[in-house]
CHARMM internal coordinates of N, CA and C (Angstrom, degrees):
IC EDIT
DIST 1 N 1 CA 1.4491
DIST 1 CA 1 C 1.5254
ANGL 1 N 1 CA 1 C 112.30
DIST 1 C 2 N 1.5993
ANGL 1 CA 1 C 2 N 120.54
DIHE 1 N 1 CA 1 C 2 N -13.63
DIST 2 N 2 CA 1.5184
ANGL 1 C 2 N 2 CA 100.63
DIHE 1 CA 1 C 2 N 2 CA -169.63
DIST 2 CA 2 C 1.6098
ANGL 2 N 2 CA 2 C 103.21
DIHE 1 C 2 N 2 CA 2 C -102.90
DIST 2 C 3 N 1.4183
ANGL 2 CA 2 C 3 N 121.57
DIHE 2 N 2 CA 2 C 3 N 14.47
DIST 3 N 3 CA 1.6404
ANGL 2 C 3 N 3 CA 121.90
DIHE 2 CA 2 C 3 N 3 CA 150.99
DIST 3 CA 3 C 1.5952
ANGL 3 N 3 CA 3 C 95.73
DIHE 2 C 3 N 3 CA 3 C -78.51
DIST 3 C 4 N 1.2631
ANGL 3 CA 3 C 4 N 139.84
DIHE 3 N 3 CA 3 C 4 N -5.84
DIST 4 N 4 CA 1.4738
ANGL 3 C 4 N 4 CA 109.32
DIHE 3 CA 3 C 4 N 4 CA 174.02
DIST 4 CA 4 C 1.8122
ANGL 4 N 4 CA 4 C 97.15
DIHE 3 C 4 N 4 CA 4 C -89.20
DIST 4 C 5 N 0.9334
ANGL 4 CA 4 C 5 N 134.36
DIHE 4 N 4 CA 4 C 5 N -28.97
DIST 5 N 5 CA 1.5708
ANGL 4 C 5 N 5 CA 139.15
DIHE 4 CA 4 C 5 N 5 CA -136.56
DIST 5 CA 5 C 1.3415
ANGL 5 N 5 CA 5 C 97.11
DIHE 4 C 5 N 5 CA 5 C -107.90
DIST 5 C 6 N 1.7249
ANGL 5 CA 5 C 6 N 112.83
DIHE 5 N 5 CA 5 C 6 N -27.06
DIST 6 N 6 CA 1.4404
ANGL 5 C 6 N 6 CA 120.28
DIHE 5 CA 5 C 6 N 6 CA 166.84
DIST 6 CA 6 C 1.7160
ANGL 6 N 6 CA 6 C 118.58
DIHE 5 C 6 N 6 CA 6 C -42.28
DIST 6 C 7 N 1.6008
ANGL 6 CA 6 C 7 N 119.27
DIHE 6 N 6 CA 6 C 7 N -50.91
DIST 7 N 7 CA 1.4247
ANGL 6 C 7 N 7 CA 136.50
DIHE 6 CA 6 C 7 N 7 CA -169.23
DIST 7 CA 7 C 1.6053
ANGL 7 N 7 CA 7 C 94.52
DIHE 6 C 7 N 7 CA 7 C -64.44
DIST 7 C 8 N 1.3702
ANGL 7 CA 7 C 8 N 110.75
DIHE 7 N 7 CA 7 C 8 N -67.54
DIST 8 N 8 CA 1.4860
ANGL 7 C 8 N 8 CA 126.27
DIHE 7 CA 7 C 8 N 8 CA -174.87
DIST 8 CA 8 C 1.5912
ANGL 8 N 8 CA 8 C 108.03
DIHE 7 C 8 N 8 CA 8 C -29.19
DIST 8 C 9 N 1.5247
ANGL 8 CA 8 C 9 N 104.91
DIHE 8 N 8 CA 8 C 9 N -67.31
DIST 9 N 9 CA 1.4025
ANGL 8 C 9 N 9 CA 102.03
DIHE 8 CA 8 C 9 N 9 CA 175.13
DIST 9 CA 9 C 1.3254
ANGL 9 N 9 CA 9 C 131.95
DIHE 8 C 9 N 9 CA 9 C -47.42
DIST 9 C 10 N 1.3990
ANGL 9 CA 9 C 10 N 113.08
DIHE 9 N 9 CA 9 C 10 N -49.76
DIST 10 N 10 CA 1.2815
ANGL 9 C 10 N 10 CA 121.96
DIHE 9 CA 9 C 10 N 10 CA 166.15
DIST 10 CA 10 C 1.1010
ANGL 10 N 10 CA 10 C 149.10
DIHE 9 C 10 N 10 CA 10 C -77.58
DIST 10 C 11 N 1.7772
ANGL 10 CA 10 C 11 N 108.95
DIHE 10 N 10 CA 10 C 11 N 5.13
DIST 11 N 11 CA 1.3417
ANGL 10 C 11 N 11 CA 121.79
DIHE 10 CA 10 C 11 N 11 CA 166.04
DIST 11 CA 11 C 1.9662
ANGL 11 N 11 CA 11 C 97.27
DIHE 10 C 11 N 11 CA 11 C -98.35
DIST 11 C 12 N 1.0776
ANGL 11 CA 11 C 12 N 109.57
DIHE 11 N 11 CA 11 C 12 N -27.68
DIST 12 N 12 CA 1.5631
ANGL 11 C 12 N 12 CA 116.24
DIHE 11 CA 11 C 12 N 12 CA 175.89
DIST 12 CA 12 C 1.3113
ANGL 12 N 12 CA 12 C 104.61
DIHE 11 C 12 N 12 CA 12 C -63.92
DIST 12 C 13 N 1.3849
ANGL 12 CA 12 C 13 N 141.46
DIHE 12 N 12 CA 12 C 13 N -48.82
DIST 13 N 13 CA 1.6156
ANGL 12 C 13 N 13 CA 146.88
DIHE 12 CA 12 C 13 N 13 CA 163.16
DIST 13 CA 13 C 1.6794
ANGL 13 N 13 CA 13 C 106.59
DIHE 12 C 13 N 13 CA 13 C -56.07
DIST 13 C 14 N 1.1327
ANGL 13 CA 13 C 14 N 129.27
DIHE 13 N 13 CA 13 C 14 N -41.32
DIST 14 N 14 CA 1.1975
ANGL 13 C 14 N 14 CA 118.67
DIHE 13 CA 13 C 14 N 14 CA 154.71
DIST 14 CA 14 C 1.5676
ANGL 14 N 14 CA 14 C 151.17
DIHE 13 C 14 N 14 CA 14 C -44.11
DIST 14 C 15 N 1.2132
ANGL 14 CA 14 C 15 N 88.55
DIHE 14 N 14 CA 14 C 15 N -40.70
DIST 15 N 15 CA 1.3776
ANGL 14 C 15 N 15 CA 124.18
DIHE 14 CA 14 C 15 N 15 CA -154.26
DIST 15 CA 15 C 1.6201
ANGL 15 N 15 CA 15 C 97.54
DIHE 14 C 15 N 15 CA 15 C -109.66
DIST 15 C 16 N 1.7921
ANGL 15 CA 15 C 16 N 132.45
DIHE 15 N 15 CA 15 C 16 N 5.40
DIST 16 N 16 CA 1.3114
ANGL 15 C 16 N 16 CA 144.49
DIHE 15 CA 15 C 16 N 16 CA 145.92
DIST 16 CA 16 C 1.5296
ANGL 16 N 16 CA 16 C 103.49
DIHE 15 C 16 N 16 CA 16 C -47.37
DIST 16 C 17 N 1.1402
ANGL 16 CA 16 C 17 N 102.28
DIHE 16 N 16 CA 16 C 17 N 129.47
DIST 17 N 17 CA 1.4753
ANGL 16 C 17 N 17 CA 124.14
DIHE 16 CA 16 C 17 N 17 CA 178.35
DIST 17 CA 17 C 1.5411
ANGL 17 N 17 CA 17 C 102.83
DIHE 16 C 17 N 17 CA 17 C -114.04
DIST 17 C 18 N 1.4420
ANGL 17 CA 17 C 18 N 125.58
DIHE 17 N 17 CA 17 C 18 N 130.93
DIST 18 N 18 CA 1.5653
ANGL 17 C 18 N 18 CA 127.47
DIHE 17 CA 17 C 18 N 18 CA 176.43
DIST 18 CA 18 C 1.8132
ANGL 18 N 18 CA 18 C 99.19
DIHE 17 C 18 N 18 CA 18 C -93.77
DIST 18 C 19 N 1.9657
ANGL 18 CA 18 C 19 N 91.49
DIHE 18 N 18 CA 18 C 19 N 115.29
DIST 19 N 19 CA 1.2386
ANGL 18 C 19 N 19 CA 129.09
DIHE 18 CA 18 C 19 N 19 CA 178.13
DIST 19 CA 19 C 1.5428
ANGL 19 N 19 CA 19 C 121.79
DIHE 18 C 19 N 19 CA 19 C -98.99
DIST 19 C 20 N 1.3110
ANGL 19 CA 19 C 20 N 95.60
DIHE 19 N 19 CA 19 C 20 N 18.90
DIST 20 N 20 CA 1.9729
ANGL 19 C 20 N 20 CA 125.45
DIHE 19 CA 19 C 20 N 20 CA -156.28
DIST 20 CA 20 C 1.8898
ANGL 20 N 20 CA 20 C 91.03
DIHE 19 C 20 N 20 CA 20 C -64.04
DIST 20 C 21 N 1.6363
ANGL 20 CA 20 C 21 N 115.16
DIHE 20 N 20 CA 20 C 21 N -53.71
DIST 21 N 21 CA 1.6117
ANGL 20 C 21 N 21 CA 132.58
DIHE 20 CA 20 C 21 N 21 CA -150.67
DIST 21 CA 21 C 1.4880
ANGL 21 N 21 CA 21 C 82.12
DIHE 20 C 21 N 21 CA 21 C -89.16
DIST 21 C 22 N 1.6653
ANGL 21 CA 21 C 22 N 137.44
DIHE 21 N 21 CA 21 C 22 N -57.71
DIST 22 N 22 CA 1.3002
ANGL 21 C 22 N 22 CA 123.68
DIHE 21 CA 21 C 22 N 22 CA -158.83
DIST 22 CA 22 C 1.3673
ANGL 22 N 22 CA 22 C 113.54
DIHE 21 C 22 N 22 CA 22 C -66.75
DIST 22 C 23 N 1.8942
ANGL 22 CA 22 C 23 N 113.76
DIHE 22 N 22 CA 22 C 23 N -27.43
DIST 23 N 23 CA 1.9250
ANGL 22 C 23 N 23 CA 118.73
DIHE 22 CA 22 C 23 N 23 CA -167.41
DIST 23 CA 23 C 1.3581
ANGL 23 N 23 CA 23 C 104.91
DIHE 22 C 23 N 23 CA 23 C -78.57
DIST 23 C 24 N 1.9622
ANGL 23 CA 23 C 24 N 106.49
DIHE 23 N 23 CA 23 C 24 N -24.99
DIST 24 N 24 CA 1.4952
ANGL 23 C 24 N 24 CA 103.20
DIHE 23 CA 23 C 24 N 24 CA -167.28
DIST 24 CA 24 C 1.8362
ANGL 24 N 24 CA 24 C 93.72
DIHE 23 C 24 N 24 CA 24 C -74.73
DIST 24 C 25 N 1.4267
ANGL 24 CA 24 C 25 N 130.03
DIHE 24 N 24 CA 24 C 25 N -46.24
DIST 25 N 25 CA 1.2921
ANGL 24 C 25 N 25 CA 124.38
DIHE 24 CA 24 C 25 N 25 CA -153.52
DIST 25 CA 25 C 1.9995
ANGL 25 N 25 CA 25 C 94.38
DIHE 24 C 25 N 25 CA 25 C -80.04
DIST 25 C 26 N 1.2260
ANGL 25 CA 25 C 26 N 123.39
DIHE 25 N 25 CA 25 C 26 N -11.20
DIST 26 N 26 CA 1.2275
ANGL 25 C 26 N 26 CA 118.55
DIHE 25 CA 25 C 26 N 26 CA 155.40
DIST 26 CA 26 C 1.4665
ANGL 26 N 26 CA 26 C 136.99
DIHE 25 C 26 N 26 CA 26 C -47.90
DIST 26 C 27 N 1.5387
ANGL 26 CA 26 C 27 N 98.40
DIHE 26 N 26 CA 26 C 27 N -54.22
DIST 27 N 27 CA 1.7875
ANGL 26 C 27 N 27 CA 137.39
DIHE 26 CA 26 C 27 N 27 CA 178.49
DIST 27 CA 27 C 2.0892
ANGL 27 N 27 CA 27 C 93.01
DIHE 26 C 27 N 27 CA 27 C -62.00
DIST 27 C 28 N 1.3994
ANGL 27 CA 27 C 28 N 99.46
DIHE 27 N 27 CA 27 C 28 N -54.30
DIST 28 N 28 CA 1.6530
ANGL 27 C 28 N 28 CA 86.11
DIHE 27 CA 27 C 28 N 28 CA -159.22
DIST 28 CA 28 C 2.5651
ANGL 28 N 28 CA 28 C 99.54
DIHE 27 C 28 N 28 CA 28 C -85.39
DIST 28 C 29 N 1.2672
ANGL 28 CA 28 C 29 N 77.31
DIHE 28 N 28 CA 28 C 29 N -23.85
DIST 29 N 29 CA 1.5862
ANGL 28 C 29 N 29 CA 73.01
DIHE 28 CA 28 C 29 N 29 CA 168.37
DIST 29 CA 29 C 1.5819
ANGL 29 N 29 CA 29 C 119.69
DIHE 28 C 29 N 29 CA 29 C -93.07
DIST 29 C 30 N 1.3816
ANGL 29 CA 29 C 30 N 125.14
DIHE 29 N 29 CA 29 C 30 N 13.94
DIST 30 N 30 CA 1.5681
ANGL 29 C 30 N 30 CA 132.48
DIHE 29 CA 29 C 30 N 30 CA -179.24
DIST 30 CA 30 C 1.2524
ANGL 30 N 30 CA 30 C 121.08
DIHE 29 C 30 N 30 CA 30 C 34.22
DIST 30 C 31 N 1.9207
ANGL 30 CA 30 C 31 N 85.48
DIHE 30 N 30 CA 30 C 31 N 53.93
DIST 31 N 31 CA 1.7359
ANGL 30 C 31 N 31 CA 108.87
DIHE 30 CA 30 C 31 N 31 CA 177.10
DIST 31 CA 31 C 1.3110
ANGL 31 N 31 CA 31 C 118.14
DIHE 30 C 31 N 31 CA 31 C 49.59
DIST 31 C 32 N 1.5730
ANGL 31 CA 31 C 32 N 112.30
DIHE 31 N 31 CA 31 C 32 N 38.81
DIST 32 N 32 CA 1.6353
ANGL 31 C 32 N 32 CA 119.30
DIHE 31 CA 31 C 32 N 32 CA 137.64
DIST 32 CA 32 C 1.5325
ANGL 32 N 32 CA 32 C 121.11
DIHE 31 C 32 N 32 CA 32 C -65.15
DIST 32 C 33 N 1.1749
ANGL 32 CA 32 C 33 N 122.82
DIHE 32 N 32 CA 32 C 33 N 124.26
DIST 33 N 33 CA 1.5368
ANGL 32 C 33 N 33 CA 107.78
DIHE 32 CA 32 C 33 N 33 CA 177.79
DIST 33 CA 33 C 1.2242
ANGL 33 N 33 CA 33 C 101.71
DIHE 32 C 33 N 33 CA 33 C -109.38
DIST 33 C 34 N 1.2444
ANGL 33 CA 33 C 34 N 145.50
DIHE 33 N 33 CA 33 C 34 N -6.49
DIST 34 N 34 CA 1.3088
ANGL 33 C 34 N 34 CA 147.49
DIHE 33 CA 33 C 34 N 34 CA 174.20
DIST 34 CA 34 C 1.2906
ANGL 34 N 34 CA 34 C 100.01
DIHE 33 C 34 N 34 CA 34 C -56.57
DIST 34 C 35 N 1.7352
ANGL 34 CA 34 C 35 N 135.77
DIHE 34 N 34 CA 34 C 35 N -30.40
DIST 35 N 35 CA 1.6435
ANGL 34 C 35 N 35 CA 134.45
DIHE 34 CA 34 C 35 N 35 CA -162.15
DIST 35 CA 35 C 1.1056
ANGL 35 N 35 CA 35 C 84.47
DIHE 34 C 35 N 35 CA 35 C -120.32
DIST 35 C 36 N 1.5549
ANGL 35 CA 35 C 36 N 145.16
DIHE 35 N 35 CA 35 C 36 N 25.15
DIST 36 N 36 CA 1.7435
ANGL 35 C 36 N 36 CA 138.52
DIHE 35 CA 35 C 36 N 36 CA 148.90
DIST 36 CA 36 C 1.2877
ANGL 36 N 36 CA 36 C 105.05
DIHE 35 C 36 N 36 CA 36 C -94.90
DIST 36 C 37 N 1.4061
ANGL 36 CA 36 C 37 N 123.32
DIHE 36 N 36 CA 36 C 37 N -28.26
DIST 37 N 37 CA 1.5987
ANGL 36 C 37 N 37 CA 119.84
DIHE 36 CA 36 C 37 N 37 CA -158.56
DIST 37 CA 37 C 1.6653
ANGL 37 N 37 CA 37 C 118.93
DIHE 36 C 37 N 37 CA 37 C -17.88
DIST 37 C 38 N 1.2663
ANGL 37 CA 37 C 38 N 118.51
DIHE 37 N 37 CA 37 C 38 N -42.40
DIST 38 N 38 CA 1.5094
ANGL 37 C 38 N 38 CA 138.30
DIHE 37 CA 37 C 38 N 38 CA -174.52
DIST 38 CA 38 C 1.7516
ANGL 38 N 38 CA 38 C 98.26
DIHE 37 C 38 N 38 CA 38 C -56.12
DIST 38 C 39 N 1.5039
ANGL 38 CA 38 C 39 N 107.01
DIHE 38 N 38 CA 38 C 39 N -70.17
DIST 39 N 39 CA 1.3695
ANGL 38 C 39 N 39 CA 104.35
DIHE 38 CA 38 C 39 N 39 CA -176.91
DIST 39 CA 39 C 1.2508
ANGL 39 N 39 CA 39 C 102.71
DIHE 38 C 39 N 39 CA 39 C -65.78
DIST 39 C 40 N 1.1687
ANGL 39 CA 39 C 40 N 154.95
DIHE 39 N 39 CA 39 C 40 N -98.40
DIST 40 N 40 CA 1.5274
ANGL 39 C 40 N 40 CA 157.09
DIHE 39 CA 39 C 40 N 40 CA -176.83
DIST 40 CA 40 C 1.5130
ANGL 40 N 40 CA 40 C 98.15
DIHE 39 C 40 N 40 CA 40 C 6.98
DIST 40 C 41 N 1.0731
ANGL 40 CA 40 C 41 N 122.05
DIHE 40 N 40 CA 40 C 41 N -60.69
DIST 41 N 41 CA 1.4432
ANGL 40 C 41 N 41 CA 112.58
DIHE 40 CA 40 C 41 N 41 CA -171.71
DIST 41 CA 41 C 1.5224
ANGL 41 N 41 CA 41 C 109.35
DIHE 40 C 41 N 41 CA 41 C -87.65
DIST 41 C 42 N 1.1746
ANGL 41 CA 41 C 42 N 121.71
DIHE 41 N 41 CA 41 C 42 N 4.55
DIST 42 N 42 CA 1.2354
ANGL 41 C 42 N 42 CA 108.40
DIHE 41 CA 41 C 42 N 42 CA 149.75
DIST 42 CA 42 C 1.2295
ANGL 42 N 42 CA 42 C 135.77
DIHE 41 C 42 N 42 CA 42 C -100.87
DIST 42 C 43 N 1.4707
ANGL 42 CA 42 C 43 N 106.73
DIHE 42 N 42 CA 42 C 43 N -10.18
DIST 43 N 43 CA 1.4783
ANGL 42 C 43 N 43 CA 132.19
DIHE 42 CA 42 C 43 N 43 CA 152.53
DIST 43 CA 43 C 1.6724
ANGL 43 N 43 CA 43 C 128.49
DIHE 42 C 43 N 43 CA 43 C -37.84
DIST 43 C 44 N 1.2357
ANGL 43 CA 43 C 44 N 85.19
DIHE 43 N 43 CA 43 C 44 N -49.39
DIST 44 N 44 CA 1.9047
ANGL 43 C 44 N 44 CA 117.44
DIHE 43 CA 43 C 44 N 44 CA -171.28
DIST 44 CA 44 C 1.6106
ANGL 44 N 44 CA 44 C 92.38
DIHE 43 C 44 N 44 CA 44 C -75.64
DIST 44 C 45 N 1.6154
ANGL 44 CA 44 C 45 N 119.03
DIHE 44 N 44 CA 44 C 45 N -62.07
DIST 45 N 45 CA 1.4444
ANGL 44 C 45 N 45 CA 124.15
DIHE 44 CA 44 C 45 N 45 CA 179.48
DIST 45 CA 45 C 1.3000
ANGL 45 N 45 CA 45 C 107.27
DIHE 44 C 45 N 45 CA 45 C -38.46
DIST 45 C 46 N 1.5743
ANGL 45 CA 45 C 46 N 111.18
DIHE 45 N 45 CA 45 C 46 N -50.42
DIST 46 N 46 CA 2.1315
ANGL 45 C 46 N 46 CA 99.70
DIHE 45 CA 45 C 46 N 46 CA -160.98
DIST 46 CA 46 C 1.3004
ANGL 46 N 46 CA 46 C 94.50
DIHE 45 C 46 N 46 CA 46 C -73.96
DIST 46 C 47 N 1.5074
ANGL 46 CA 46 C 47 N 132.62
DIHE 46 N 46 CA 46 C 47 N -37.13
DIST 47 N 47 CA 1.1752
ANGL 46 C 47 N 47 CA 114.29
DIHE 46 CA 46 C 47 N 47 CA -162.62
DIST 47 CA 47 C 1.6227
ANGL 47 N 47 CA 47 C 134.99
DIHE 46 C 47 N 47 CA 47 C -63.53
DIST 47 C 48 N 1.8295
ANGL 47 CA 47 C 48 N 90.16
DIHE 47 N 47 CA 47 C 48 N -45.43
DIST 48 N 48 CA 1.9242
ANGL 47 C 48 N 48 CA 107.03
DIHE 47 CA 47 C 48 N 48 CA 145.07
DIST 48 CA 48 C 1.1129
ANGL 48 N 48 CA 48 C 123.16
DIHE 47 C 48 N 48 CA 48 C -41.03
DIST 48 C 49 N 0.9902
ANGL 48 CA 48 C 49 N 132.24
DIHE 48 N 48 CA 48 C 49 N -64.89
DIST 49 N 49 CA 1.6098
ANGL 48 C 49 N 49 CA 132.88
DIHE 48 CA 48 C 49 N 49 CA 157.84
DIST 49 CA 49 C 1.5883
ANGL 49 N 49 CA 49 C 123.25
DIHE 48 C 49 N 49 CA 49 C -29.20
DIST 49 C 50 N 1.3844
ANGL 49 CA 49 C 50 N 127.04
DIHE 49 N 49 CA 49 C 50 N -61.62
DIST 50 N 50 CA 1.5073
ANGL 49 C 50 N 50 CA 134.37
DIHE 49 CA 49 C 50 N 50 CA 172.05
DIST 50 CA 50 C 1.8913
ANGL 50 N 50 CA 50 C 98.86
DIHE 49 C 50 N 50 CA 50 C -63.40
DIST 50 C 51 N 0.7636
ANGL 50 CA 50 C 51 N 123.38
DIHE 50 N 50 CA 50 C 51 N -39.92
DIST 51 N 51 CA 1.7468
ANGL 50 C 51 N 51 CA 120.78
DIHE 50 CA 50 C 51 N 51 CA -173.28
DIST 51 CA 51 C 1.5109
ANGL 51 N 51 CA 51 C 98.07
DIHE 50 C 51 N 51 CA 51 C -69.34
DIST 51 C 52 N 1.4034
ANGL 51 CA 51 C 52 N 133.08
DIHE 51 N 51 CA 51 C 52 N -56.98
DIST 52 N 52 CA 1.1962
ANGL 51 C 52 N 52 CA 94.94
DIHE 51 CA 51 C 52 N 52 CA 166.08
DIST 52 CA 52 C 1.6281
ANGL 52 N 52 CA 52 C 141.48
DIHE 51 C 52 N 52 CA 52 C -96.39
DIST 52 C 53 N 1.4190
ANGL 52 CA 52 C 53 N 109.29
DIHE 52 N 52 CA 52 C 53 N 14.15
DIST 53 N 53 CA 1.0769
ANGL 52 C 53 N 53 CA 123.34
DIHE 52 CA 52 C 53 N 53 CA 170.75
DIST 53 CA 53 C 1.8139
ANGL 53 N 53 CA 53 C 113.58
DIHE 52 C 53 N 53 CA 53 C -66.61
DIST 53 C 54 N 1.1372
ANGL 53 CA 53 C 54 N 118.25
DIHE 53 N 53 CA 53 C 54 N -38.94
DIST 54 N 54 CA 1.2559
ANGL 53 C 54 N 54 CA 148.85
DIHE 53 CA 53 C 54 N 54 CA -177.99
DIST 54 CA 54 C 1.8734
ANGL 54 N 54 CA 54 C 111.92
DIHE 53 C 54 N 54 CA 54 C -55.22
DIST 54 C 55 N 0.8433
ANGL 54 CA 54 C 55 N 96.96
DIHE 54 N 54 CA 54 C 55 N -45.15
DIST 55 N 55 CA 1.6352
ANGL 54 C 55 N 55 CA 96.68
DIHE 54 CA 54 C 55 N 55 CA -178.15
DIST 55 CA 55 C 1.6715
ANGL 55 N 55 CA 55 C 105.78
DIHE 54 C 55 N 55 CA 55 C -91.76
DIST 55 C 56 N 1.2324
ANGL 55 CA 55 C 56 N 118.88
DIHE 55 N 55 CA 55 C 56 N -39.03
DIST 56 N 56 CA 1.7547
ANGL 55 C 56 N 56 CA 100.60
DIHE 55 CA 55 C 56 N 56 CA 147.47
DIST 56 CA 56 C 0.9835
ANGL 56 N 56 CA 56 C 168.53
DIHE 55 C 56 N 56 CA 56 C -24.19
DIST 56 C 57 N 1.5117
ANGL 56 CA 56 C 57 N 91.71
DIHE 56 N 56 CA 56 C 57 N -46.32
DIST 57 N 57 CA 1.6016
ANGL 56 C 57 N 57 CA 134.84
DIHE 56 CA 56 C 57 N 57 CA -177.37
DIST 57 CA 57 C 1.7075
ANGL 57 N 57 CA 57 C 82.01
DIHE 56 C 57 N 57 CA 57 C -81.49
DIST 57 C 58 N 1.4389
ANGL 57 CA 57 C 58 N 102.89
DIHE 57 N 57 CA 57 C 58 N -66.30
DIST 58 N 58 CA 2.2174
ANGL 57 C 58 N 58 CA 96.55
DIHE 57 CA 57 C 58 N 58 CA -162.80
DIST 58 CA 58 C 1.0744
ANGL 58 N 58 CA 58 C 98.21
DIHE 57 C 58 N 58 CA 58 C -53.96
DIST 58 C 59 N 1.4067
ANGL 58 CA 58 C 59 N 162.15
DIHE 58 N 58 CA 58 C 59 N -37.48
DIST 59 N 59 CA 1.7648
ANGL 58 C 59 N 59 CA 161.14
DIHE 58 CA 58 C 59 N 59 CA 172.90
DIST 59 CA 59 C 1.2320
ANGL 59 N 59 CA 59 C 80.80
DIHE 58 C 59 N 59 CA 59 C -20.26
DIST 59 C 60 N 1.4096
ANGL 59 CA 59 C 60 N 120.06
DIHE 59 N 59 CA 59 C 60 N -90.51
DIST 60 N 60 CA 1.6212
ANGL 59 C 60 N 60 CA 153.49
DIHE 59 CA 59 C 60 N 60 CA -116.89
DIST 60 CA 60 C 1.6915
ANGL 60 N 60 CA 60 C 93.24
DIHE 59 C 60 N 60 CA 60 C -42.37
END
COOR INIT
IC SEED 1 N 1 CA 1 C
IC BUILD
């Protein structure tokens, strides 16, 4: 079973999105997200982006 759990992990390590710009504007707005909107949606963007970038890459 841990060749199935092997993929899982490593499309999950892939598939990390850097949340570095949205946690900092969290920290200085005391987790208002209404005054992140900017990062959040760019948050959401990289992550769409790496999800399907990701199953490409495993083809190769």
């Amino acid at each position: 079973m841990s060749g199935s759990e092997s993929p899982s992990t490593t499309a999950s390590a892939a598939v990390s999105c850097d949340y570095t710009k949205l946690q900092q504007c969290l920290e200085r707005n005391h987790g208002d997200r209404s005054k992140c909107q900017a990062e959040w949606e760019e948050f959401q963007r990289q992550c769409r982006e790496r999800k399907y970038v990701v199953p490409a890459a495993m083809l190769s």
